[in-house]
N, C-alpha and C positions, 0 to 999 in steps of 0.2 A: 155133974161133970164140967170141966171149965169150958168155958167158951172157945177158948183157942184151941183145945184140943179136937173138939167138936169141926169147928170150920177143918179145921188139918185135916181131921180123917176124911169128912167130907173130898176136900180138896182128892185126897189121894183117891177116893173113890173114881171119883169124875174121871183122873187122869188115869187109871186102870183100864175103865172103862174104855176109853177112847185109844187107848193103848191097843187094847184087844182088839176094841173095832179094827184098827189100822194095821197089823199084826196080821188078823184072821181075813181082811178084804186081801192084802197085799198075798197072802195064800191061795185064797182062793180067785184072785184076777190071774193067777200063772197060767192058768187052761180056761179062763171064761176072758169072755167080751167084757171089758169095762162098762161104764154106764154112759149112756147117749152114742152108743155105738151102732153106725147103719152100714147097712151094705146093700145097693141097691133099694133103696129106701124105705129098706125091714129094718126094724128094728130089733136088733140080736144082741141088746145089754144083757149081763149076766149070763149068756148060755155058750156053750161048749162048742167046737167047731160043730159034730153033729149034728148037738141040737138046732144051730144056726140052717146047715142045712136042710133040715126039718122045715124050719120055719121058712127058708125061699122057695121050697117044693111048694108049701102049702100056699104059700103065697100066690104062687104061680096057678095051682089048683082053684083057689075063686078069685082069680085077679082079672077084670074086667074094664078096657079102657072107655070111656064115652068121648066121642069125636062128637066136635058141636060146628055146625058152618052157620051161617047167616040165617036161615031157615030151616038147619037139619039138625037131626040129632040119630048117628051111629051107633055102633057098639062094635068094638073088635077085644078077642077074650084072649090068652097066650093061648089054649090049644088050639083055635083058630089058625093057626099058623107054627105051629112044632116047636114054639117060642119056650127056648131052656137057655138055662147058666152052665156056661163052661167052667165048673169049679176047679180042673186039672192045667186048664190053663192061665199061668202067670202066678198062680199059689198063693193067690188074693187072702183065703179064708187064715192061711198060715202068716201072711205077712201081716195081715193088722192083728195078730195077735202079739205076733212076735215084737209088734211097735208099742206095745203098752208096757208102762213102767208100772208094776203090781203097787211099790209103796206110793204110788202118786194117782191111785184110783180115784180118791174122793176131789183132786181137780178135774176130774170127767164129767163130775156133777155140775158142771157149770159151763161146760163149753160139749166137746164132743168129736167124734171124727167117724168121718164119711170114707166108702170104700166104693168100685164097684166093680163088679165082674162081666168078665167077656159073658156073650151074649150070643147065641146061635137061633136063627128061622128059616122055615122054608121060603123062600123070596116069591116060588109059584103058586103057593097059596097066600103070601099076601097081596099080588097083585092081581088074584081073583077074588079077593074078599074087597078090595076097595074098586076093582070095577062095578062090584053088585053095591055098591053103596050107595044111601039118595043125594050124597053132596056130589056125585058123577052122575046123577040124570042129565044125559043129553039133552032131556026135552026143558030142562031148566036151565039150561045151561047159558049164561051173560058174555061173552068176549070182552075181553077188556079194548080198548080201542085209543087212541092217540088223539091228544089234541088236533083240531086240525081249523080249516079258515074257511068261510061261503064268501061268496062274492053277492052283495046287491047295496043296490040303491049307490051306485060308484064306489063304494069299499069295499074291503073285506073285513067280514064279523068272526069273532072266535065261535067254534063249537067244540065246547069242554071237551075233554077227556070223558072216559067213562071205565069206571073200577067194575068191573065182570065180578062175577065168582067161579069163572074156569078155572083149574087148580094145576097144578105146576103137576104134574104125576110122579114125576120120579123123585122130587123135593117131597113130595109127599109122603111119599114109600120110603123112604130113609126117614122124615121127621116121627113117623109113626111107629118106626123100631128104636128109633131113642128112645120117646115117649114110654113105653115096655121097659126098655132096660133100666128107667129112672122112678120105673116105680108108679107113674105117675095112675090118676084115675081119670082124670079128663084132660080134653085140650081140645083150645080153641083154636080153630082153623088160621092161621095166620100165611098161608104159602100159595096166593091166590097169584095167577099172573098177572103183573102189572102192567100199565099201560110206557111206553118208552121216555113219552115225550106229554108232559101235562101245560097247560097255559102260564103255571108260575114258570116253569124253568125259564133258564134264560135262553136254553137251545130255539125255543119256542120262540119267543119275544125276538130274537134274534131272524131268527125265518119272517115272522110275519113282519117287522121292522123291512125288512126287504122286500115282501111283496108290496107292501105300501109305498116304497119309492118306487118302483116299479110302473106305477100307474101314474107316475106325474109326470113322465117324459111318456110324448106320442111320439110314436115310430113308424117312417114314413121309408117303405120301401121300392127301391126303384132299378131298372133296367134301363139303359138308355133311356127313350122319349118315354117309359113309361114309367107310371108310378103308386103305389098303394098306400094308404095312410090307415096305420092300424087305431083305434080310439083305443079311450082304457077299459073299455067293454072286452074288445076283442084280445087285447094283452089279457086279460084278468082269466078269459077264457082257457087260457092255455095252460095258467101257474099251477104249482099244486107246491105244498111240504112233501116232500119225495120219502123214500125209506132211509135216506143216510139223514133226514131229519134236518134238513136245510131249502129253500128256495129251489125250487127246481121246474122246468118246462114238461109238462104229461106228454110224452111223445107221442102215443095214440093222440090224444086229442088237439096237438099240434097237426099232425099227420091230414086228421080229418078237416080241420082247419083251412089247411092248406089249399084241400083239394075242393074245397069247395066256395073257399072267398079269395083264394090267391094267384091258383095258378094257371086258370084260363089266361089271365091277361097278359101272362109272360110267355106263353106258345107261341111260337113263329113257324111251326113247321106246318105246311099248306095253308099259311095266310101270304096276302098282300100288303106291301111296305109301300106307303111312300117316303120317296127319299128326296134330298135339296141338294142340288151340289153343286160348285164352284164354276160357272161359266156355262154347262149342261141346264140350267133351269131343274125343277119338278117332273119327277116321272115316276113311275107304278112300279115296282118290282113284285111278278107273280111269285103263288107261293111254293118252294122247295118241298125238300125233304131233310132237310137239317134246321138246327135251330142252334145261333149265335151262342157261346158259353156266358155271355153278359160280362158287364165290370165287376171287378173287384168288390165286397165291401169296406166299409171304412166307418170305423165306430169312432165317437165323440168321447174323450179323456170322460164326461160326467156319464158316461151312458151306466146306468146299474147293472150290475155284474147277471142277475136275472133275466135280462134283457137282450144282452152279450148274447147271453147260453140260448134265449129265445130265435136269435138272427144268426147264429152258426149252425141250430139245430134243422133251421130250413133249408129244404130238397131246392133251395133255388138259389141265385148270386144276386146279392142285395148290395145296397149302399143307405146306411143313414143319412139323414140330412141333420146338420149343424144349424 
């Protein structure tokens, strides 16, 4: 037989073939799934709506998530929490069918498309299945905690931040019904609560930048003839990084401050005054029962703004000295 009749028939073989193939897939994708086709991250190539939902029931029926935390390892199953697919709602199973072009099945073979369906759980049984969990052992439990500052040896030192593994709860209980509805089989704890304010940030840098000026100006406060000079022991005492995450004076331990290094010496009510006056000499004045409001304060343009809040926040009327 000739050669070229040989390749020819060949040839038309082949393209028969492939004819038919693309003929009978383009037939048979009009009511099946194309291929690389998921929903909820089953895989339902080739099969019929039914059978697709066949295959989410079943899925759902041994589908078992593993929850991992730093030192734990969980498990939560879909009947665990009455975890089903709302297939009537939004007509998911009908729409990615109706999205496939039958003669253009065999480009499915190379890419794919993703669906996924509404998703219904009891919320009260998931949030008693993750309270009995061991990534919520209380007796484990780390708090996460904020950068903050010690005072010694005349500075203030940073004391890191600290990453807890207390878990966010309610970020929790929503990340773990995603987790369900995407199919998945594990997942790593990632929703721990964070600390606000860490040593990089610059909120931080920013704070302790302030309490360290703070301590280079001493502050000498005075009532008429009398007068206190605070060191940067006794300033340092009082600072703290507050909750808005800036410089700020502990008003408790101002308070206590106060009443125990400052404010005896500015009582006049039942002490003795001596007083100087013009032409009258020195004389005694016994002691009342009022006590003078004092001078004004009067801050210095360089006084740090820490500092400020330090001398307005006392129970008494100051004046800085310049």
């Amino acid at each position: 037989m000739n050669k070229k009749l040989i390749a020819g028939i060949s040839a038309a073989v082949v393209v028969g073939v492939l004819c038919a193939a693309e003929f009978g897939g383009a037939y048979y994708f009009r009511n099946h799934y194309t291929p690389n086709t998921t929903i909820n991250g089953v895989n339902v190539s080739g099969k019929s709506i039914d059978s697709a939902k066949q295959a989410l029931d079943d899925s759902l029926n041994s589908y078992t998530l593993t929850i991992k935390g730093e030192a734990t390892e969980d498990q939560l199953s879909a009947s665990d929490i009455d975890f089903t697919y709302q297939y009537d709602t939004g007509n998911i199973l009908e729409t990615a069918l109706s999205d496939q072009r039958p003669f253009e099945w065999a480009a499915d073979l190379f890419g794919g498309r993703e669906y996924t369906l509404e998703t219904s759980y009891n919320a009260d049984k998931l949030n008693e299945k993750i309270s009995g969990m061991k990534c919520m052992n209380p007796d484990k439990k780390v708090q996460a905690q904020n950068a903050g500052v010690t005072y010694k040896d005349g500075a203030f030192e940073v004391v890191p931040e600290v990453y807890g593994n207390e878990l966010d709860a309610e970020t929790f209980s929503g990340v773990l019904a995603e987790q369900l509805a995407a199919g998945n089989t594990e997942y790593q704890i990632d929703c721990y609560i964070q600390p606000k304010l860490t040593q990089d940030s610059d909120a931080f840098k920013k704070a302790k930048s302030q309490l360290d000026a703070a301590l280079q100006s001493a502050v000498t406060l005075k009532r008429d003839d009398i007068s206190v000079t605070l060191s940067a022991d006794d300033v340092a005492s009082v600072l703290t990084i507050g909750d808005d995450l800036k410089a700020s004076v502990d008003q408790e331990k101002l308070k206590t401050y106060v009443e125990e290094n400052i404010a005896e010496p500015f009582k006049t009510v039942g002490k003795e005054r001596t007083v100087t006056t013009a032409g009258c000499g020195t004389f005694t004045i016994s002691g009342g029962i009022f006590s003078s409001p004092g001078t004004p304060f009067a801050l210095a343009s360089s006084t740090p703004p820490v500092i400020i809040s330090l001398i307005r926040s006392t129970p008494c009327s100051f004046a800085r000295s310049t």
